[in-house]
DSSP file (Angstrom, degrees, kcal/mol; ACC not computed):
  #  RESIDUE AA STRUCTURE BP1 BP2  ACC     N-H-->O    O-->H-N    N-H-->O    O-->H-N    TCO  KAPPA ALPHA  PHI   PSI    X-CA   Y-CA   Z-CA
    1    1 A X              0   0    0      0, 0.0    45,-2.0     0, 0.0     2,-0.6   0.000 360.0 360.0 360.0 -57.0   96.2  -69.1 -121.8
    2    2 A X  B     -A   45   0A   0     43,-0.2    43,-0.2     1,-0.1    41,-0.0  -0.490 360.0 -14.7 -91.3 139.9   93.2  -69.2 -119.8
    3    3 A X  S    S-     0   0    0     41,-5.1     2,-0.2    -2,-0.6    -1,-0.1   0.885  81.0-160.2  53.2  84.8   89.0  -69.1 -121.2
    4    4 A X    >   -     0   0    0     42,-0.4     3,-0.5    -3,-0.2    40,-0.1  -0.394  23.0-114.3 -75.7 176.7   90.6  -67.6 -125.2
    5    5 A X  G >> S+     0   0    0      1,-0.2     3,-2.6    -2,-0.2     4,-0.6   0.888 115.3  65.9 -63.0 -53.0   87.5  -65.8 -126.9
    6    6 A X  G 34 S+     0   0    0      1,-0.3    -1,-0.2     2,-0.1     4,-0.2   0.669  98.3  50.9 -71.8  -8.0   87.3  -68.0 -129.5
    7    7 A X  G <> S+     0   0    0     -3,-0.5     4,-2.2     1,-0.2     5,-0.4  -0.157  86.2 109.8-107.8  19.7   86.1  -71.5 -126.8
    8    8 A X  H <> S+     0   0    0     -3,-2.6     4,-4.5     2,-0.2    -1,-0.2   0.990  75.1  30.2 -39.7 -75.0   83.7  -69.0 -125.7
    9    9 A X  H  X S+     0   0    0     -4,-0.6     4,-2.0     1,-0.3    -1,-0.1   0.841 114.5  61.5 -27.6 -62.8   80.7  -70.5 -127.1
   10   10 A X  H  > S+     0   0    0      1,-0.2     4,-2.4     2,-0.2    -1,-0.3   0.759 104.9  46.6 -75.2 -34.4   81.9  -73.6 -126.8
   11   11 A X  H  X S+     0   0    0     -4,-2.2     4,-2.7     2,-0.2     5,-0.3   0.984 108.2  54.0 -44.7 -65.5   82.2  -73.3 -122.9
   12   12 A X  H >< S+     0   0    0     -4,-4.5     3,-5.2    -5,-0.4     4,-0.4   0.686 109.5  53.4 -38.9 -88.0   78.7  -71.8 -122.4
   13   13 A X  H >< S+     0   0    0     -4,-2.0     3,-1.1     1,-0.3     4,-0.2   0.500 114.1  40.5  -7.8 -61.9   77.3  -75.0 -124.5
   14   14 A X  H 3< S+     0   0    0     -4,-2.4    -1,-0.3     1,-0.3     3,-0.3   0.775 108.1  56.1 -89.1  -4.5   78.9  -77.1 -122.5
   15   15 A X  T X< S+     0   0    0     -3,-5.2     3,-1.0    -4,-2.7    -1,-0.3   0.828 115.5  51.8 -49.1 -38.2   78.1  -75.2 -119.2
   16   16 A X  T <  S+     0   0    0     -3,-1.1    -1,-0.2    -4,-0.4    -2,-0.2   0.215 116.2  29.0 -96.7   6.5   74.5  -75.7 -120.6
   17   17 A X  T 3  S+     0   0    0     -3,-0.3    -1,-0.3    -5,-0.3     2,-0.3  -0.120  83.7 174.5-171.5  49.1   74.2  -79.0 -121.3
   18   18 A X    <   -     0   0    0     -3,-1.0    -3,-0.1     1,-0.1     5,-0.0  -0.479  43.6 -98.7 -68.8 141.4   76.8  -80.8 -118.4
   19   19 A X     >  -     0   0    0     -2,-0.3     4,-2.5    -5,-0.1     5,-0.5   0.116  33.3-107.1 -29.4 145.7   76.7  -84.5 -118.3
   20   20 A X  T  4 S+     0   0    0      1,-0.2     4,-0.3     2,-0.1    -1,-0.1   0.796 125.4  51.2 -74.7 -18.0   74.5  -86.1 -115.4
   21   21 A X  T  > S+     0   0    0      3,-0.1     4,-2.2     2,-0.1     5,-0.4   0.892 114.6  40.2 -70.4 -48.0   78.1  -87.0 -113.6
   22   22 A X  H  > S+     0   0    0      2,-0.2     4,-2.3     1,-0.2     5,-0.2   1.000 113.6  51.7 -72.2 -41.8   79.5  -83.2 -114.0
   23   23 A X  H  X S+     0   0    0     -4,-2.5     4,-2.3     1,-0.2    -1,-0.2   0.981 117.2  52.3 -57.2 -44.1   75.7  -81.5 -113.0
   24   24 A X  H  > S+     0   0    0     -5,-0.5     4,-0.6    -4,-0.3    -2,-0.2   0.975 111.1  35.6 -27.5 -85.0   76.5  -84.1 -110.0
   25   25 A X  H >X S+     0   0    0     -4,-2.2     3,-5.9     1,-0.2     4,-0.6   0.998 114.8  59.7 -46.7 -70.9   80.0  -83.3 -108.8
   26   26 A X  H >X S+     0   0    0     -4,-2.3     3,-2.4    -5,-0.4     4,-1.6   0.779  92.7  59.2 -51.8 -31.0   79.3  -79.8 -109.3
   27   27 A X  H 3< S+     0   0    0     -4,-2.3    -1,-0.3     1,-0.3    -2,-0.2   0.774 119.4  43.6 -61.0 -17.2   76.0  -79.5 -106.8
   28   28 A X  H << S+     0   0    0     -3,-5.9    -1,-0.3    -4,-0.6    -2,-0.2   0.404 120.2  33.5-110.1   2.5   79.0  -80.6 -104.5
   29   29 A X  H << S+     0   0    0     -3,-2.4     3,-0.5    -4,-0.6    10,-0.2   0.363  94.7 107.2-141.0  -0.1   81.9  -78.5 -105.7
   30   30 A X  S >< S+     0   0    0     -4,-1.6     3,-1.1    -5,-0.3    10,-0.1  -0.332  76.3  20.8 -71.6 139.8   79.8  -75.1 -106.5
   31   31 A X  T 3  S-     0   0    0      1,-0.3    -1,-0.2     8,-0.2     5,-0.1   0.945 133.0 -65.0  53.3  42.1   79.9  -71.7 -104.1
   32   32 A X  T 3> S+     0   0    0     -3,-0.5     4,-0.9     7,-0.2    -1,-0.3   0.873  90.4 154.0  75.9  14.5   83.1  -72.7 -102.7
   33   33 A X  T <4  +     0   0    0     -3,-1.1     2,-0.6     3,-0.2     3,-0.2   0.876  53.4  65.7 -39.4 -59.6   81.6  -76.1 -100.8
   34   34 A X  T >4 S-     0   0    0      3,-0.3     3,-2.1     1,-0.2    -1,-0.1  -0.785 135.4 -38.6-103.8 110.1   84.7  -78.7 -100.5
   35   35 A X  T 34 S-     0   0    0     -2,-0.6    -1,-0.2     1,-0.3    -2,-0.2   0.698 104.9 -64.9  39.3  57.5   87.0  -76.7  -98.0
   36   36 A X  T 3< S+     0   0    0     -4,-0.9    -1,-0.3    -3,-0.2    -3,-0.2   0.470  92.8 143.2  57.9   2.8   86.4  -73.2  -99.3
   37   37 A X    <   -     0   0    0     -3,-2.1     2,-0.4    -5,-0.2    -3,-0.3  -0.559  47.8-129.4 -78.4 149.8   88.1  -73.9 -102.8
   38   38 A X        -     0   0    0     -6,-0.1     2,-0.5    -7,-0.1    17,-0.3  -0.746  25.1-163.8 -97.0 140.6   86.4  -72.1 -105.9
   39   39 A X        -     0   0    0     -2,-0.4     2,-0.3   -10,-0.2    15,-0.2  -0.961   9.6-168.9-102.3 107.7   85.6  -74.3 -108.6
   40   40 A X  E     -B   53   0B   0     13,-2.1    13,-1.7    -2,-0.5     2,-0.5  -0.919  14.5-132.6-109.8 165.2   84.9  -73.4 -111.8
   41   41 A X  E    S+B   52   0B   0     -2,-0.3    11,-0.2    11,-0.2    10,-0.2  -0.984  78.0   5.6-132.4 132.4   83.3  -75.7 -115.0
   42   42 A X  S    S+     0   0    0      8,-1.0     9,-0.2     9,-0.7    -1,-0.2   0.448  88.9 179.8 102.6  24.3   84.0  -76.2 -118.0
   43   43 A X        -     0   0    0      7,-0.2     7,-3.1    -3,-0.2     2,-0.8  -0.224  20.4-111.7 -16.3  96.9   86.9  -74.2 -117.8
   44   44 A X        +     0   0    0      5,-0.3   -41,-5.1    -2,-0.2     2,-0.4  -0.596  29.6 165.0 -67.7 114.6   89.7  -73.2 -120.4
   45   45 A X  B >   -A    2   0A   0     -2,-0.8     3,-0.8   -43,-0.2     2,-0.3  -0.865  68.3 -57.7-133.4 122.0   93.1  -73.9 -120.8
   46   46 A X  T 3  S-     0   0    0    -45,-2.0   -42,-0.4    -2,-0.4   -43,-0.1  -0.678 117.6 -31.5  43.0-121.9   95.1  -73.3 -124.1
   47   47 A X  T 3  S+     0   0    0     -2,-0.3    -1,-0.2     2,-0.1    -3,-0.0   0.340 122.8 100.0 -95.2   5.4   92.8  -75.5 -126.6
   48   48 A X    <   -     0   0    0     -3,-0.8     2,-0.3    32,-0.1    -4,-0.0  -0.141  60.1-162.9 -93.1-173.5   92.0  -77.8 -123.9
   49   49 A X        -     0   0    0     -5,-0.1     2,-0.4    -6,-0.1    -5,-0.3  -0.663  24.2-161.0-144.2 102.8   88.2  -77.0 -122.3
   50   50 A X        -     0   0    0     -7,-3.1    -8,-1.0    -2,-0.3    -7,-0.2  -0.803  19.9-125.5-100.0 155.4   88.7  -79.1 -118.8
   51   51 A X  S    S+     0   0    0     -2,-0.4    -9,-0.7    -9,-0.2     2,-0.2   0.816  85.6   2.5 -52.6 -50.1   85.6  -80.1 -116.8
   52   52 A X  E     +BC  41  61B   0      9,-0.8     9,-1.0   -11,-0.2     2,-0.4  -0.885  63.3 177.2-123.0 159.7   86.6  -78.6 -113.5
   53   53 A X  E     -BC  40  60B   0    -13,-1.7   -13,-2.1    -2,-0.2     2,-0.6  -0.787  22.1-152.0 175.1 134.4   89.6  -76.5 -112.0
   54   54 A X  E > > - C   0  59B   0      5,-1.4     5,-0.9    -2,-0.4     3,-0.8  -0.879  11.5-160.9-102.9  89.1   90.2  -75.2 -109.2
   55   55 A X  G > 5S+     0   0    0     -2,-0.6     3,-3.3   -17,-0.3    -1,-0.2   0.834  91.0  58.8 -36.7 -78.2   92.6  -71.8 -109.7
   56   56 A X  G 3 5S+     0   0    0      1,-0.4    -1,-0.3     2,-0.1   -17,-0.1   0.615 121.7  19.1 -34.0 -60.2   93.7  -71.7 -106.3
   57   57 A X  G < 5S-     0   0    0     -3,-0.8    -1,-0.4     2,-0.1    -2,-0.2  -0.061 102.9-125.3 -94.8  20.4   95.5  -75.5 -106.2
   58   58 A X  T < 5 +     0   0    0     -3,-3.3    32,-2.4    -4,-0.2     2,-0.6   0.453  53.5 160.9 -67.0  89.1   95.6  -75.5 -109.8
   59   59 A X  E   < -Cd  54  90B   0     -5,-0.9    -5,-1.4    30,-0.2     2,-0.3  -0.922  27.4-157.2-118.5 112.0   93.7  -78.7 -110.1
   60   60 A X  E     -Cd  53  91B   0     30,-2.4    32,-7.7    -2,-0.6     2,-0.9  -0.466   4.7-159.5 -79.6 124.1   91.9  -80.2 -112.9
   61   61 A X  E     -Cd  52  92B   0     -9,-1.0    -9,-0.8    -2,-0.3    32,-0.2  -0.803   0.8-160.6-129.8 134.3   89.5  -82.5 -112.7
   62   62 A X  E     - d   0  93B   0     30,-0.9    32,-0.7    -2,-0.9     2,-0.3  -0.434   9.2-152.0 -94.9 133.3   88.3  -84.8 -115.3
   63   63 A X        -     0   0    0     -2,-0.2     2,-0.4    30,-0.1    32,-0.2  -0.887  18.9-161.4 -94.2 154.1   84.7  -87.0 -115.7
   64   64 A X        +     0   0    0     -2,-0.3    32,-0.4    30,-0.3    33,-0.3  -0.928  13.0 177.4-148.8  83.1   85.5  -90.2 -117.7
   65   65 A X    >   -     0   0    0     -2,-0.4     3,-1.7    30,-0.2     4,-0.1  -0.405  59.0 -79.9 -76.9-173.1   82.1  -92.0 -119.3
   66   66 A X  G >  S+     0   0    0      1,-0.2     3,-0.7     2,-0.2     4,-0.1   0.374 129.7  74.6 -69.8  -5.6   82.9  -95.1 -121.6
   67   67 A X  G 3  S+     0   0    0      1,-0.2    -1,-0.2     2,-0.1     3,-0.1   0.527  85.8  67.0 -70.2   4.8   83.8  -92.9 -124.5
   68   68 A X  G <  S+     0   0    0     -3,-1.7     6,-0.5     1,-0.2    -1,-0.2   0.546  91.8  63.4 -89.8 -24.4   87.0  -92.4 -122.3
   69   69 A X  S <  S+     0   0    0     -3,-0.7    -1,-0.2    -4,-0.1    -2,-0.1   0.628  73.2 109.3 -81.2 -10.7   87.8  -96.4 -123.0
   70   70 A X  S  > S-     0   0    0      1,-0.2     4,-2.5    -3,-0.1     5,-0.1  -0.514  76.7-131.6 -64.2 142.3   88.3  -95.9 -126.9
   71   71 A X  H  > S+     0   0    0      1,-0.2     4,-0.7     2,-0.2    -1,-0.2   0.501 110.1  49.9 -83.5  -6.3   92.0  -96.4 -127.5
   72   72 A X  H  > S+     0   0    0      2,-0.1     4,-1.1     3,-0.1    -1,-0.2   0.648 119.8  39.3-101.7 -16.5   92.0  -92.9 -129.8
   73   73 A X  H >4 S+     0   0    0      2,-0.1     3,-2.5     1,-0.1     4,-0.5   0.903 113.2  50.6 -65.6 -66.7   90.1  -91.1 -126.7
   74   74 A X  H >X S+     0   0    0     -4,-2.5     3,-8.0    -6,-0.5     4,-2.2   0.737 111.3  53.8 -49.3 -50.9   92.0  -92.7 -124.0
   75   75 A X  H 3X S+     0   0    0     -4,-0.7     4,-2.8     1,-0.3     5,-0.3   0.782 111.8  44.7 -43.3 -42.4   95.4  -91.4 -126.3
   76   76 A X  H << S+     0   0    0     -3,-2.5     4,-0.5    -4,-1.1    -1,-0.3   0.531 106.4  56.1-103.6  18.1   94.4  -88.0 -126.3
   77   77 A X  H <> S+     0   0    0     -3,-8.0     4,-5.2    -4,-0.5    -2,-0.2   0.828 112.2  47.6 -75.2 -53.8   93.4  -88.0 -122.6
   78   78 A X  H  X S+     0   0    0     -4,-2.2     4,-2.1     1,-0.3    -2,-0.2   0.778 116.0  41.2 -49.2 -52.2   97.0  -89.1 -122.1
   79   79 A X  H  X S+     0   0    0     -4,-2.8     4,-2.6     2,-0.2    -1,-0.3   0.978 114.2  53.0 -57.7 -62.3   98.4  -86.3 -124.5
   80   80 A X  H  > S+     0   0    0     -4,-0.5     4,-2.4    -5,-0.3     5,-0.3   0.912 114.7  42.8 -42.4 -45.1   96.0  -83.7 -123.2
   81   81 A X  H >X S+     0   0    0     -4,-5.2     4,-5.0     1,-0.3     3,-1.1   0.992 108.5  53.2 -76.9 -36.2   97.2  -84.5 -119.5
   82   82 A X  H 3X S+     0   0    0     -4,-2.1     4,-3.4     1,-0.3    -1,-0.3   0.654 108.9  51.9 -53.3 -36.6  100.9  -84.8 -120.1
   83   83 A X  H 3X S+     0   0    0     -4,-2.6     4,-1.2     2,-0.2    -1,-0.3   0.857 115.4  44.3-100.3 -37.3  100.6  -80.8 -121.9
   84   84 A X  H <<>S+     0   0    0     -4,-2.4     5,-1.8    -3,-1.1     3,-0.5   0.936 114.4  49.7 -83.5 -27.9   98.6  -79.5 -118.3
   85   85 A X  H ><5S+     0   0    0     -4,-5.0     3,-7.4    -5,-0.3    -2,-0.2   0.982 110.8  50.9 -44.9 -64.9  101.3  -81.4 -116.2
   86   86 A X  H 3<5S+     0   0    0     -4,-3.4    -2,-0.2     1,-0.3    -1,-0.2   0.509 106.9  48.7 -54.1  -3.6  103.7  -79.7 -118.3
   87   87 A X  T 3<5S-     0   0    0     -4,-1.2    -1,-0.3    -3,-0.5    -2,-0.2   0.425 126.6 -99.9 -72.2 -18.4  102.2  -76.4 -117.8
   88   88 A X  T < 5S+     0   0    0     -3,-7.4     2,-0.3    -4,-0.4    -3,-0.2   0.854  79.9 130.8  72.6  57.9  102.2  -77.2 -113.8
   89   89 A X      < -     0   0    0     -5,-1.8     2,-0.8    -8,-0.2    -1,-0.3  -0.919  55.1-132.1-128.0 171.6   98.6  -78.1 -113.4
   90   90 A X  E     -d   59   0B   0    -32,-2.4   -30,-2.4    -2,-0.3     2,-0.4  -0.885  22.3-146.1-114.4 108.6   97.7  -81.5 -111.4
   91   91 A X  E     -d   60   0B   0     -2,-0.8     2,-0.3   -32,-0.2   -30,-0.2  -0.780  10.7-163.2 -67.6 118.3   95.0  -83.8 -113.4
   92   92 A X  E     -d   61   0B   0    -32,-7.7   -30,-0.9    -2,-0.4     2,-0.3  -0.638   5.5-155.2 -95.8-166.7   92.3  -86.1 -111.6
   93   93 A X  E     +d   62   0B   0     -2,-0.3     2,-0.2   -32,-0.2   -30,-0.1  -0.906  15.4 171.4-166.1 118.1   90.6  -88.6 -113.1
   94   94 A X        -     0   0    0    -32,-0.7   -30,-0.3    -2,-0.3     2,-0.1  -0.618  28.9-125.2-171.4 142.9   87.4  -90.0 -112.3
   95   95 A X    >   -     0   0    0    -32,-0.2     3,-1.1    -2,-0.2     4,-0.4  -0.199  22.0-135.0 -50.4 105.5   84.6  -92.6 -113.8
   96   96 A X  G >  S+     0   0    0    -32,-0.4     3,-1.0     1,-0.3     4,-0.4   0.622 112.3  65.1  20.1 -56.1   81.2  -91.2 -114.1
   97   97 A X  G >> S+     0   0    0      1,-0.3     4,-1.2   -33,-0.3     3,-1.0   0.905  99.5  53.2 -74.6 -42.7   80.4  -94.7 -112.5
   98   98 A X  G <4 S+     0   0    0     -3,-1.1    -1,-0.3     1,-0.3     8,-0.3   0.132 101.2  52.8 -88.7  10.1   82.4  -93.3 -109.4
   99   99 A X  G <4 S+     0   0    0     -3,-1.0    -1,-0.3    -4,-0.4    -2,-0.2   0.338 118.4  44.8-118.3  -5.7   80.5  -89.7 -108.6
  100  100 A X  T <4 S+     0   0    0     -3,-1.0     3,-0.4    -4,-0.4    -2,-0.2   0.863 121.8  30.7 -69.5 -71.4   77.5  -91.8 -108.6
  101  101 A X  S  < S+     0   0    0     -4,-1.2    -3,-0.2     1,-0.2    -2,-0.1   0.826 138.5  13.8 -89.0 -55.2   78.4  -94.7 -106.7
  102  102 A X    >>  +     0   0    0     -5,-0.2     4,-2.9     1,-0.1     3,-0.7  -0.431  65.8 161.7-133.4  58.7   80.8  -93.3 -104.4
  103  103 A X  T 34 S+     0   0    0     -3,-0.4     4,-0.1     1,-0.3     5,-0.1   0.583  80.8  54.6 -81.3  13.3   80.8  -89.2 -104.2
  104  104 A X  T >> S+     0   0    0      2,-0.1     4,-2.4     3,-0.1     3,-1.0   0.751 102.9  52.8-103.3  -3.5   82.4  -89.1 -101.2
  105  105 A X  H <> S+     0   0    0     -3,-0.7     4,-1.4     1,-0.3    -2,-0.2   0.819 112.7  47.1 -66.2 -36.9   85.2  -91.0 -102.2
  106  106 A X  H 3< S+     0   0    0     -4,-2.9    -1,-0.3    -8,-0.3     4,-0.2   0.434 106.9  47.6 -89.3   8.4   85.6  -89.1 -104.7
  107  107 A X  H X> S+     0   0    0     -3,-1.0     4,-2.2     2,-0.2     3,-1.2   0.763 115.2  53.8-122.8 -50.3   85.4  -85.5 -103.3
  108  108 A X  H >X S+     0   0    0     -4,-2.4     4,-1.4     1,-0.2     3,-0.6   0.930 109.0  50.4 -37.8 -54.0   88.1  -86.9 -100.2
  109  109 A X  H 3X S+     0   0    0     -4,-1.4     4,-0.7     1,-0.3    -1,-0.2   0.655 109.9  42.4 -78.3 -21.5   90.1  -87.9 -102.8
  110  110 A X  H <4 S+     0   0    0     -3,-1.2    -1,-0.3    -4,-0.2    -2,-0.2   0.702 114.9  55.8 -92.1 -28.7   90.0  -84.3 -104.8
  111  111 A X  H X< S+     0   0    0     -4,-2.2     3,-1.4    -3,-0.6    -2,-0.2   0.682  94.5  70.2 -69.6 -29.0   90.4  -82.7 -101.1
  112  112 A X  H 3< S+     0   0    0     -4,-1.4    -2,-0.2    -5,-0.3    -3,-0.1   0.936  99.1  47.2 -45.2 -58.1   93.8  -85.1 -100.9
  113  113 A X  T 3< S+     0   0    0     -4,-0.7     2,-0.2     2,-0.0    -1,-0.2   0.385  81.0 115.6 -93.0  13.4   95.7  -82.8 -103.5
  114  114 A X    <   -     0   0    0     -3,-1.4   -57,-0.0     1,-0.1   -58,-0.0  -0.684  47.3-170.1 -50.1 138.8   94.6  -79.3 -101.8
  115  115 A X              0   0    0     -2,-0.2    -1,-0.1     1,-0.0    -2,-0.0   0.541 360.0 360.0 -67.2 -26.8   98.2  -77.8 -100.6
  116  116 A X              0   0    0    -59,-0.0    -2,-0.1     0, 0.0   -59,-0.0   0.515 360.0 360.0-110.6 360.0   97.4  -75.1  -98.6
């Protein structure tokens, strides 16, 4: 279920060439930072490749630029989260504009849905 063979590739790539919002987050969610949780990017699960995910809480978290507002993206955000709920992982969501603007807001808010 988790990192198949075959999104190998396609992980490294995007390890290698993260978004300035995900290189962002991640200087802040890297080596365990935000309350000892481990982090990994660019993570697989099933066909899905999610941005972040945290094993431990198993919690995903999403970057959203403006190609996230197209009504055929947003639709297969929707599908995509609906399939990790049903697997029993927890989706965030959050804009580009907001790890920028407001990264602590956002990193409280990803610390909110720790459990233990």
């Amino acid at each position: 279920m988790h990192n198949r063979t075959y999104l190998k590739q396609a992980r490294r790539d995007l390890r290698n060439n993260l978004t300035p919002a995900e290189a962002t987050l991640w200087q802040c969610l890297k080596n365990s930072q935000l309350l000892g949780r481990k982090f990994r990017r660019q993570h697989s699960i099933e066909n899905y490749i999610v941005d972040f995910y945290c094993p431990t809480e198993k919690l995903v978290i999403e970057l959203d630029g403006g190609i996230h507002l197209d009504a055929i993206v947003m639709e297969n955000d929707l599908a995509r989260d609906a399939r990790l709920l049903q697997l029993g992982y927890r989706v965030l969501r959050f804009q580009n504009d907001m790890v920028f603007n407001c990264p602590e807001q956002v990193l409280e808010e990803i610390a909110k849905h720790f459990t233990t």
